[in-house]
C-alpha positions as CSV (number, residue, x, y, z in Angstrom):
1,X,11.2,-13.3,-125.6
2,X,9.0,-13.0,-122.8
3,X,5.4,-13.8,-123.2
4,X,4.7,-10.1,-121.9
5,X,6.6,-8.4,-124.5
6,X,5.0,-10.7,-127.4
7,X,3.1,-8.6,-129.6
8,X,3.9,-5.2,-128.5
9,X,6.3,-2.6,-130.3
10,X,9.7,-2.6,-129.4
11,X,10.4,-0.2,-126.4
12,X,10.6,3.5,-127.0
13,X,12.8,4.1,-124.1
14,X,15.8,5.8,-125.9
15,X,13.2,8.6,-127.9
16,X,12.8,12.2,-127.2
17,X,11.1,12.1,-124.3
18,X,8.0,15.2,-124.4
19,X,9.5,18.2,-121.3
20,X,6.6,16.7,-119.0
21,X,7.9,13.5,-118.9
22,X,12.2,14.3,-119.1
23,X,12.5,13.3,-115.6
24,X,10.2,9.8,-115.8
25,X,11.8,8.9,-119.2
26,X,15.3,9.6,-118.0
27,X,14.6,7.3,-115.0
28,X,12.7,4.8,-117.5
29,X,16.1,4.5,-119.6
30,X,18.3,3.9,-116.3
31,X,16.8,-0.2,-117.5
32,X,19.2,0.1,-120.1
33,X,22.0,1.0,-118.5
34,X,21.2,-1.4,-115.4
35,X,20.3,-4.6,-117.8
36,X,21.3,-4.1,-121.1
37,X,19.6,-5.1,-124.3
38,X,17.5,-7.8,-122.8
39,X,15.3,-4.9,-121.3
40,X,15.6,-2.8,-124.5
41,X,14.4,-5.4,-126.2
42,X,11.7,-7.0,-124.3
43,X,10.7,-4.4,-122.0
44,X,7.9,-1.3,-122.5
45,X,8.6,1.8,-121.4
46,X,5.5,1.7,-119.1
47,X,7.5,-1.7,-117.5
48,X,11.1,0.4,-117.3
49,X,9.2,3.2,-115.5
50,X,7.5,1.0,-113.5
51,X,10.9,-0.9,-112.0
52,X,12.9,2.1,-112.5
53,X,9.9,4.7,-111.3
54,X,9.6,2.2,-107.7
55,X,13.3,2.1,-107.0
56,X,13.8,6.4,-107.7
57,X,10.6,7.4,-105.7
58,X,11.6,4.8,-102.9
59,X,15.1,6.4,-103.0
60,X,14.0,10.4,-103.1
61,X,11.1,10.0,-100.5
62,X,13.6,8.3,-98.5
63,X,16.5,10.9,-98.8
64,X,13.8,13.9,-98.5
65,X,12.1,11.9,-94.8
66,X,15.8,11.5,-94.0
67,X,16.5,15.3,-94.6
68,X,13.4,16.0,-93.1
69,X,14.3,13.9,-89.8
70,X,17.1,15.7,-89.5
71,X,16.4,19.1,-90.0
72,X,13.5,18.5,-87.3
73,X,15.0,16.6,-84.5
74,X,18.6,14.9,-85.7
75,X,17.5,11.9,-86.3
76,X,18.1,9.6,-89.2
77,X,15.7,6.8,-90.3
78,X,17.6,3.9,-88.6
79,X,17.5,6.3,-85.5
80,X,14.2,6.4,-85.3
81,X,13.2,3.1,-86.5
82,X,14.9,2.2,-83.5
83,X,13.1,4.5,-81.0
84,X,10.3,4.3,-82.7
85,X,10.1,0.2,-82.1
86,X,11.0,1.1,-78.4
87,X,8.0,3.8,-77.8
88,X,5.8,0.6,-78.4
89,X,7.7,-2.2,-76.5
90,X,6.4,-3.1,-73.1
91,X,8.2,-0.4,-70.2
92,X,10.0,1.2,-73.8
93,X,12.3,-2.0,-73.5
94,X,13.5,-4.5,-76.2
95,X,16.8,-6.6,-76.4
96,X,19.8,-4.9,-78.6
97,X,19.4,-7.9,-80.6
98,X,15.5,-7.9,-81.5
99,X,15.8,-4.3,-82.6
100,X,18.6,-5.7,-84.9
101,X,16.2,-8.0,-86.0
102,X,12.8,-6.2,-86.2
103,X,14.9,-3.6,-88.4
104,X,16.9,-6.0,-90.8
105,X,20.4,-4.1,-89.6
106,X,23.3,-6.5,-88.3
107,X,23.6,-6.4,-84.7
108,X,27.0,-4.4,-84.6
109,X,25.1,-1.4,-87.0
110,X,22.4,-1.2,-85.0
111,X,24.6,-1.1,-81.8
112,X,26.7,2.3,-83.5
113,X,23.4,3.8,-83.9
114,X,22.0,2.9,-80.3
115,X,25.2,4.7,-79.3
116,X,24.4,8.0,-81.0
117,X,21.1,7.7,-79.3
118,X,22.7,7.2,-76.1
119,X,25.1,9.9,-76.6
120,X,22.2,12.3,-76.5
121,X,20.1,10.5,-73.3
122,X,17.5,9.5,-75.6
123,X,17.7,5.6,-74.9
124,X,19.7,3.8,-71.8
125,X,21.2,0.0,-71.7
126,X,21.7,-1.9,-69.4
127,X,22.3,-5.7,-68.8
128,X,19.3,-8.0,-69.7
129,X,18.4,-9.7,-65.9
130,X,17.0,-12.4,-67.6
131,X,19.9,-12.8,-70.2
132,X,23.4,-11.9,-68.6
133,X,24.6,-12.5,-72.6
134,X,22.2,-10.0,-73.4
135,X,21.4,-6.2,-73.2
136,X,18.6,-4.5,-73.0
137,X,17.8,-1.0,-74.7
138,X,14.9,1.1,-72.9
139,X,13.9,4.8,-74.0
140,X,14.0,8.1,-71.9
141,X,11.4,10.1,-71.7
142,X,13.8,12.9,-73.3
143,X,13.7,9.8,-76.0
144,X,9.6,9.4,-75.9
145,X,8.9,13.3,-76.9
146,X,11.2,13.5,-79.5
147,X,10.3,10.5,-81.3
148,X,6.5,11.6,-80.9
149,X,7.7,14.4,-82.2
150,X,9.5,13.3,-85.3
151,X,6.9,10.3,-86.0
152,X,3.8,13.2,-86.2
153,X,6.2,15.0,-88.6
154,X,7.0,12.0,-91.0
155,X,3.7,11.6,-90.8
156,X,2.2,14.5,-92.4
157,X,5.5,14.9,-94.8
158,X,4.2,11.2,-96.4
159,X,0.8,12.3,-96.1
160,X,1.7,15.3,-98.3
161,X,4.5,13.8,-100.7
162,X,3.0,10.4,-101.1
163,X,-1.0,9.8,-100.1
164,X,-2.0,13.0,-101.4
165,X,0.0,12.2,-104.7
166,X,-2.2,9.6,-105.2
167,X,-5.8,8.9,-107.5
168,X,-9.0,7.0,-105.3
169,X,-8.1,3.4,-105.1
170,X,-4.2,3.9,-105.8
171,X,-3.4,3.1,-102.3
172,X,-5.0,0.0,-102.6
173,X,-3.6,-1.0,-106.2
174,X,-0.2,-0.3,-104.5
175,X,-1.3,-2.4,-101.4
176,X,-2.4,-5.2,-103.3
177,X,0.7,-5.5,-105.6
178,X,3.5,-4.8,-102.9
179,X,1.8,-7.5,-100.7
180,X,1.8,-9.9,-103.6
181,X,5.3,-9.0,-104.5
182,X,6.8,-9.0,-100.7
183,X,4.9,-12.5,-100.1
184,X,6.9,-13.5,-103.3
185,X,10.3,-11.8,-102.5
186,X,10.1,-12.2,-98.9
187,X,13.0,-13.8,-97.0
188,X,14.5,-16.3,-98.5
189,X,12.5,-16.5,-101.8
190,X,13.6,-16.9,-105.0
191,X,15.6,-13.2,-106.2
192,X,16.6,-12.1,-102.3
């Protein structure tokens, strides 16, 4: 048994939840399901909400910016990750291959997406002079409005859905535990 779960009542996961809290107590008991009776058993409900809360809020804000992104300007998140990166690059240029890299996406996705982007004149390639091997991916100016355009409206949809969701000091409490937990599970760490 874990030294967290010593002395504390056995989860309540699986009771009635109370109407207010159906949605966070069905997303609480997706623990069960994912790891069995080792987190029925060891785990509080307040620690299945907190893993299952992070991954569901990471997965709806993403799908709503997505929607959002889409509805606004037809872009997706890798889209403008991608722009986005280039609107701050030196002359709007970086290689094909450090935009794979800054964004965590193999070099072959991120080339399909660069495609899609070129398909509708918002970014140009064109051979790296310095690096025949190499290409280089530079935004239009067609590219430049509509990502500042897209980037002011993520903006204020996280302001609203997320920031303003939040108590004084949350943001920090978040800051402070996500940095801990990304310096622990960064690349290469134990659990990646």
């Amino acid at each position: 048994m874990s030294t967290r779960a010593a002395g504390r009542p056995a989860s309540t996961i699986g009771d009635a939840p109370s109407p207010v809290a159906t949605d966070a107590s069905q997303v609480a008991a997706r623990a069960l399901h994912m790891m069995g009776a080792d987190a029925e058993r060891e785990w509080s409900a307040d620690e299945s909400i907190a893993w299952e809360g992070l991954l569901e809020v990471a997965r709806r804000l993403r799908r709503d910016a997505e929607h959002l992104l889409l509805a606004d300007a037809e872009l997706t998140i890798s889209m403008l990750g991608i722009t986005g990166r280039l609107s701050r690059a030196p002359a709007g240029t970086l290689r094909q291959s450090a935009l794979a890299d800054a964004m965590g996406l193999s070099v072959s996705r991120v080339s399909r997406v660069i495609d899609l982007l070129e398909e509708r004149e918002l970014v140009h390639r064109r051979p790296c002079p310095a690096d025949a091997r190499a290409t280089n991916v530079t935004l239009t100016r067609r590219g430049r409005t509509l990502t500042a355009h897209a980037q002011r409206n993520l903006f204020a949809f996280v302001e609203s859905a997320f920031l303003d969701q939040l108590e004084p000091n949350e943001a920090a409490v978040l800051a402070a535990v996500f940095t801990r937990l990304l310096n622990r599970c960064g690349p290469g760490a134990p659990g990646t």
